[in-house]
C-alpha positions in Angstrom: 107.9 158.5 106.1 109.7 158.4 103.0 110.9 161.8 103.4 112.7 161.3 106.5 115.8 159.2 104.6 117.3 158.7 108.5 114.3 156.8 110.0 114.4 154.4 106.9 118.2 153.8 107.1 117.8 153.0 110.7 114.6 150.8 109.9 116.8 148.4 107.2 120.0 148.9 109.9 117.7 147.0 112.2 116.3 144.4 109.6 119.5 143.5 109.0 120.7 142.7 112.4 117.3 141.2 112.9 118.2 139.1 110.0 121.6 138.3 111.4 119.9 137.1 114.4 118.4 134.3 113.1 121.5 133.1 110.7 122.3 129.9 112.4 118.2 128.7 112.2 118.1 130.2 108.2 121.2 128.0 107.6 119.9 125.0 109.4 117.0 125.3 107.5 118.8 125.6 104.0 121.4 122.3 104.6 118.0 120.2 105.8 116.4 120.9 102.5 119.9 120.3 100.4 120.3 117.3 102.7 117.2 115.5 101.1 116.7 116.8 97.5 112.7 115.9 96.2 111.2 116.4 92.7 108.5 118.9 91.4 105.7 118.1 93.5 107.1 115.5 95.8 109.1 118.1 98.0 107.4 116.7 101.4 110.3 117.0 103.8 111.0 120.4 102.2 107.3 121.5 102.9 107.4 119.8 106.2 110.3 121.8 107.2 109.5 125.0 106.0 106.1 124.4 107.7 108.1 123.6 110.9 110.2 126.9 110.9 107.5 129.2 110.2 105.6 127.7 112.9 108.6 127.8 115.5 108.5 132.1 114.7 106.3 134.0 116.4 103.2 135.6 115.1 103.0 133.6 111.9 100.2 132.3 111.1 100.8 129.3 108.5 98.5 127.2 106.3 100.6 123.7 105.0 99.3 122.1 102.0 98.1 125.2 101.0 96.0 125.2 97.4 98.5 121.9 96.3 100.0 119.4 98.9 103.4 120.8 98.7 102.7 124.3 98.9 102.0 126.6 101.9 101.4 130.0 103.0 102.8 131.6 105.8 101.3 135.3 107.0 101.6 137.7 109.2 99.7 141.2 109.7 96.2 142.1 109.5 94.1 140.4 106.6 93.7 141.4 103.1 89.9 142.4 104.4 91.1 144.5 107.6 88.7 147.0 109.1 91.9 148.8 109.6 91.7 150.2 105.8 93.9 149.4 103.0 96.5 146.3 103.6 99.4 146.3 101.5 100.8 142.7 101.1 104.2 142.1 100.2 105.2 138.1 99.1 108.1 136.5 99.5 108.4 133.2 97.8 110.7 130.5 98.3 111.4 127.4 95.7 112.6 123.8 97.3 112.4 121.4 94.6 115.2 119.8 93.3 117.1 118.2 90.3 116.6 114.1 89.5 120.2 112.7 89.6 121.7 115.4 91.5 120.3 117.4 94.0 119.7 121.1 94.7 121.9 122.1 91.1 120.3 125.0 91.0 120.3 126.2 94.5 116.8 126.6 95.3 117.5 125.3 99.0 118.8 129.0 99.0 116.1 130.2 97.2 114.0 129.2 99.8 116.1 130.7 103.1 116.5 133.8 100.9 112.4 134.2 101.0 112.2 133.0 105.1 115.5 135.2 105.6 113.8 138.3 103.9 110.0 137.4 105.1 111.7 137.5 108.9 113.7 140.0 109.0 111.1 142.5 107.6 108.4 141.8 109.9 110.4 141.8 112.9 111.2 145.4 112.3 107.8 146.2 111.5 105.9 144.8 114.5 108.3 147.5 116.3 107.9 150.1 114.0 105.3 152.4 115.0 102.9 154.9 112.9 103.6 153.2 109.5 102.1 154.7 106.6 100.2 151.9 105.6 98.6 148.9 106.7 101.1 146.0 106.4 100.7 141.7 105.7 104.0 139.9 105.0 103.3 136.5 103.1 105.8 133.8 102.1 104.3 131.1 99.6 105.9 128.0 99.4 106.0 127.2 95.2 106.7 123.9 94.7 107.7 122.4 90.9 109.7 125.1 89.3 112.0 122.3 87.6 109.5 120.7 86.1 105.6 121.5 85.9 105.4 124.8 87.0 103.9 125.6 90.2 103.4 128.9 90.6 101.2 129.0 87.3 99.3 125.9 89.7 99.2 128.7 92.7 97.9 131.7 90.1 95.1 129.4 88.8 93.9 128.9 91.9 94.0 132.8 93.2 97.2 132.3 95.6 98.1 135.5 94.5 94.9 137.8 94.1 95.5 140.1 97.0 99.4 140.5 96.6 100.6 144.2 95.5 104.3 143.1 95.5 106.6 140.0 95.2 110.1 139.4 95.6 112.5 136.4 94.9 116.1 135.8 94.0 117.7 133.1 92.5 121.7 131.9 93.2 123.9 131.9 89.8 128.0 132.9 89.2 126.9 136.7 88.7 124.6 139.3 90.6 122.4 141.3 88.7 119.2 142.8 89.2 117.8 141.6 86.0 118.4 139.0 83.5 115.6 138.3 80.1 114.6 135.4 81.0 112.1 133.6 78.2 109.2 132.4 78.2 109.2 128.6 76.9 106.9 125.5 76.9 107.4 121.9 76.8 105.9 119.6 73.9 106.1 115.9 73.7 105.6 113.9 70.0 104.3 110.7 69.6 104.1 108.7 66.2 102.9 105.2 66.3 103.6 102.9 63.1 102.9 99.2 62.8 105.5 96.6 64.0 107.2 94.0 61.4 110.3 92.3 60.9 112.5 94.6 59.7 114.5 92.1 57.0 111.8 89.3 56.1 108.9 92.0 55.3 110.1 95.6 56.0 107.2 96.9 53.1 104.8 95.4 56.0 105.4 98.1 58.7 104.9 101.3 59.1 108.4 102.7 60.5 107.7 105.5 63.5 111.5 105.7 64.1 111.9 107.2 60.6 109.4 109.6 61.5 111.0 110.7 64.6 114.0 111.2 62.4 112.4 113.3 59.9 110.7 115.5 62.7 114.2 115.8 64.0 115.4 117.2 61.0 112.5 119.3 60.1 112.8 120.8 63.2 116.9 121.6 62.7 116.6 123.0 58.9 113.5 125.2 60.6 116.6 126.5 62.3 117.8 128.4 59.2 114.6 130.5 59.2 114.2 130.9 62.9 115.2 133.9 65.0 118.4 134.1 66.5 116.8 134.7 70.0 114.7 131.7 70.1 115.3 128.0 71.0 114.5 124.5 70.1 116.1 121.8 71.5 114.8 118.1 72.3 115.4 114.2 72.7 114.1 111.1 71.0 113.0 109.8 74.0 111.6 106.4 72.8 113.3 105.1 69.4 112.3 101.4 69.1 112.9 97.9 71.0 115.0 95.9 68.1 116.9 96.4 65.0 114.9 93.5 63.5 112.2 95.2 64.1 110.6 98.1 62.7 110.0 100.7 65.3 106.0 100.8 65.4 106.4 103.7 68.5 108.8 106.5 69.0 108.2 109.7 71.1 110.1 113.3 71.2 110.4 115.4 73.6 110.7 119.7 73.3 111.1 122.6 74.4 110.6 125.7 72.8 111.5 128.7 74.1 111.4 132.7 72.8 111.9 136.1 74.4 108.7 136.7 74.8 105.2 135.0 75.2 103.9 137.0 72.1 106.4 135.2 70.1 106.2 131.9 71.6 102.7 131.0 70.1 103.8 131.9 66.7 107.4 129.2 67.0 104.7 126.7 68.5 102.8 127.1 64.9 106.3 126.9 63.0 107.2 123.6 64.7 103.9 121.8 64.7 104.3 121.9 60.9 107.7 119.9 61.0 105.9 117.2 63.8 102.7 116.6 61.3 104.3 116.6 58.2 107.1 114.1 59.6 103.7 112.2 60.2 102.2 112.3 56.7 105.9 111.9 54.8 105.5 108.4 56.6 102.0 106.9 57.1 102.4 107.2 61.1 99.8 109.1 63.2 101.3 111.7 65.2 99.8 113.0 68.8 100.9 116.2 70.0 100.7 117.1 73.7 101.9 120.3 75.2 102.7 120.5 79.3 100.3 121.7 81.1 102.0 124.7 82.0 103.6 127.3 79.6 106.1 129.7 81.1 105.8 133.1 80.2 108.8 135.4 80.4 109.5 138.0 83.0 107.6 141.0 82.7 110.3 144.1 84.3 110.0 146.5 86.5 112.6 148.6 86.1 111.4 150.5 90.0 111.9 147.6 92.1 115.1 146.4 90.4 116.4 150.3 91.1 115.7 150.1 94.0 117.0 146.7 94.6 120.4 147.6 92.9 120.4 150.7 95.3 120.0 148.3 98.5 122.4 145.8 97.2 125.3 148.5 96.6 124.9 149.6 100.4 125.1 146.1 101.6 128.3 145.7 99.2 126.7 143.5 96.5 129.1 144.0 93.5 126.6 144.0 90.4 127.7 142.5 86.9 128.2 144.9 84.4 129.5 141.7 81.8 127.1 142.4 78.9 126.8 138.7 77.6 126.0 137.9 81.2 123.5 140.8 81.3 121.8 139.8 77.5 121.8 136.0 77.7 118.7 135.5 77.5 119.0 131.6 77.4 116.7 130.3 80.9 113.0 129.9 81.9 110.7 129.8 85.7 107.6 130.1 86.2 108.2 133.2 88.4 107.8 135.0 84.7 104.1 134.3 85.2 104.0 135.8 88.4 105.1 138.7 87.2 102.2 139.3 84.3 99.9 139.2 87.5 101.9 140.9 90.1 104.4 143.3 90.3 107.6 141.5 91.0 111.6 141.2 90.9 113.8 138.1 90.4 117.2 139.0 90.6 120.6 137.1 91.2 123.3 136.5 93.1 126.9 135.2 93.8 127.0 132.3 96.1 131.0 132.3 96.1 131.4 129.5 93.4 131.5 130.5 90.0 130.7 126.8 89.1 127.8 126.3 86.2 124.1 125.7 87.5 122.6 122.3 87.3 126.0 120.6 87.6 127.2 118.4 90.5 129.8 121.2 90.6 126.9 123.6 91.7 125.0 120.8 94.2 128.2 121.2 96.2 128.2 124.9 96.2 124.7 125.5 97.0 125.1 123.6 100.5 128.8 124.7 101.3 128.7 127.0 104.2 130.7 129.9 102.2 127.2 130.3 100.5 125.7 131.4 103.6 127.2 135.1 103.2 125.9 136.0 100.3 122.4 134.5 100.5 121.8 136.8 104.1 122.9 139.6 102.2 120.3 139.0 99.4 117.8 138.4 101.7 118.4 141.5 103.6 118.3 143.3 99.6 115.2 142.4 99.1 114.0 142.9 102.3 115.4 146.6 102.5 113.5 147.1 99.4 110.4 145.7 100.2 110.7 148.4 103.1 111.6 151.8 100.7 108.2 150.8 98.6 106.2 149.7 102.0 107.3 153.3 103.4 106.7 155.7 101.0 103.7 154.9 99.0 104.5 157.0 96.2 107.4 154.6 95.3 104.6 151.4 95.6 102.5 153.7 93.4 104.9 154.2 90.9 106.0 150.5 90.8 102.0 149.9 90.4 101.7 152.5 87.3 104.7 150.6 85.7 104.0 147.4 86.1 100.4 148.5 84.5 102.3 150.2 81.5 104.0 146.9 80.7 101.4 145.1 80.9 99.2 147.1 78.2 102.4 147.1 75.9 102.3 143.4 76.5 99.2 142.4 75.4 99.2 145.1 72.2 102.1 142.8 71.4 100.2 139.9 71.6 97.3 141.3 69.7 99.4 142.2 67.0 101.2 138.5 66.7 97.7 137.1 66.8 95.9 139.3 63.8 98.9 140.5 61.7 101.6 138.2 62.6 102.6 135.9 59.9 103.1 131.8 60.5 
């Protein structure tokens, strides 16, 4: 089918009205989530009302609290395991948690009508699409905790992912652009415990922990000098004593640490666990050292999808940065990175009609304004038009496969050279 270039621009002419159809239930659906912002893993309204919409469409067939209590799956299409042959399943994932203090800041209440939008719209025109090439399953996850724990690495631990061959999201920020580097990065927190005493009578009595946090502090800001100017430290002293009359015997840190790429991220983690312990030992505290969970890994490209994404954007009108700072700044993290070292996968960006920052209060307003609603249909109808070009000519999902392969064996080379020849 991917020869006849007429049938497939009439297929995406229909997804898009299809799309347009269900506008006014999409944008309900986005202001109820921005209406009631919830934290990583406590996004129960959001889950409940994704749940709800996916159940009100026809032909869905939806599984809430699906591997962790705010996630679900939604499908539709023969299973994985059809007797039909082959199943190629395209996901769609939508994010819903939100920012403590204030709100949806970064917009994922469009994140998530963007995935329903897309999810929708494409399997409306494929239930009345006849002789398709291939066998077809739409899913939409639900990923709870991008902010803070990382819940898709929760979903791919648990095989929520396993029988995908393609995955789509798309993220609201000032810009569009197919592609940004974003890095992979893990949280660390630092606790030094001391021994309390009064901090004028007997000071030679304690054992100050504050003066440790201090001196991990500074380690970590002369490690600067030697770091690389692509990666990133930056932290709090999140606990730094109860008195001034008395000598701190607790104090904790907080970190992230962030580089380009995962292959580099092991060997800053070494770097910087040498300025916590040594702050330690300078000082006659102990020190405990406890990484999150999660670590997220950076994106993993493939250059295909985001080609053909560009492509589908362009036709719908999307005006794509060409602003190289915008294009290199390689500065933010998600879990979605992780996705992509298991799945082939695209996260681009888009324009919501604010150029306010992300994770302002500036940005909370924008993401539930009405003007957003535009431009959020239109990536949703991107992504879905793409999904369709790689769904209808399998030598385009074969060549995304191949490349997303590649990447992956250039990937971990890179990792097995960090780990026997890199130097820490």
């Amino acid at each position: 089918m991917c020869d006849s270039s007429e049938l497939l621009q009439g297929l995406k002419e229909k997804l898009c009205c299809c799309i347009d159809e269900s506008k006014e239930k999409l944008r309900m659906l986005s202001q109820d989530i921005w209406s009631s912002p919830e934290l990583a893993y406590e996004e129960h309204k959001a889950h409940d009302r994704l749940v709800e919409f996916f159940r009100q469409e026809t032909g869905w067939k939806v599984d809430s609290h699906y591997k962790l209590q705010t996630a679900f799956r939604a499908t539709w299409g023969p299973p994985e395991s059809s007797e039909q042959g082959h199943v190629v399943n395209v996901g769609f994932l939508c994010e819903y948690d939100a920012l403590p203090g204030i709100g949806h800041a970064c917009g994922h209440n469009l994140i998530a009508e963007v995935g329903a939008a897309a999810a929708v719209g494409l399997k409306d025109v494929l239930e009345k699409t006849q002789n398709l090439p291939v066998k077809v399953q739409v899913t939409v996850l639900g990923t709870p905790a991008e902010e803070d724990g990382g819940g898709k690495i929760d979903l791919l631990n648990e095989g929520a992912f396993e029988n995908m061959d393609v995955v789509f999201m798309a993220h609201p920020l000032q810009d569009n652009a197919p592609f940004l580097p974003l890095v992979a990065e893990h949280d660390v927190f630092i606790r030094y415990r001391g021994k309390a005493s009064h901090a004028s009578a007997y000071p030679w009595e304690g054992v100050n922990a504050l003066d440790a946090a201090v001196l991990c502090y500074n380690n970590l800001s002369v490690l600067r000098q030697q770091m690389k100017p692509d990666w990133r430290v930056h932290g709090i002293i999140k606990h730094g004593g109860v008195k001034p009359n008395i000598i701190p015997d607790y104090t904790e840190l907080e970190y992230y640490l962030r580089t380009p790429s995962r292959a580099e991220l092991d060997l800053l983690k070494s770097k910087a666990e040498r300025c916590f312990r040594s702050a330690a030992e300078a000082t006659g505290c102990q020190v405990e050292v406890e990484y999150s969970k999660n670590a997220f890994d950076n994106l993993l490209r493939n250059r295909t999808l985001e080609d053909l994404y560009e492509s589908n954007g362009k036709a719908l009108g999307i005006e794509f940065t060409t602003d190289e700072e915008v294009l290199n700044n390689a500065s933010g993290s998600t879990d979605f990175g992780n996705v992509t070292f298991a799945v082939p996968g695209i996260h681009p960006y888009f324009y919501i009609g604010s150029k306010a920052l992300n994770h302002t209060e500036e940005y909370t307003v924008a993401s539930g304004d009405d003007k957003a609603q535009f431009f959020t249909l239109r990536t949703a109808k991107a992504l879905a038009m793409t999904a369709l070009d790689v769904l209808l000519c399998p030598e385009l999902l074969q060549r995304v496969k191949q490349e997303f392969t590649e990447a992956k064996l250039r990937d971990e080379g890179t990792l097995r050279g960090q780990s026997t020849g890199g130097q820490s």
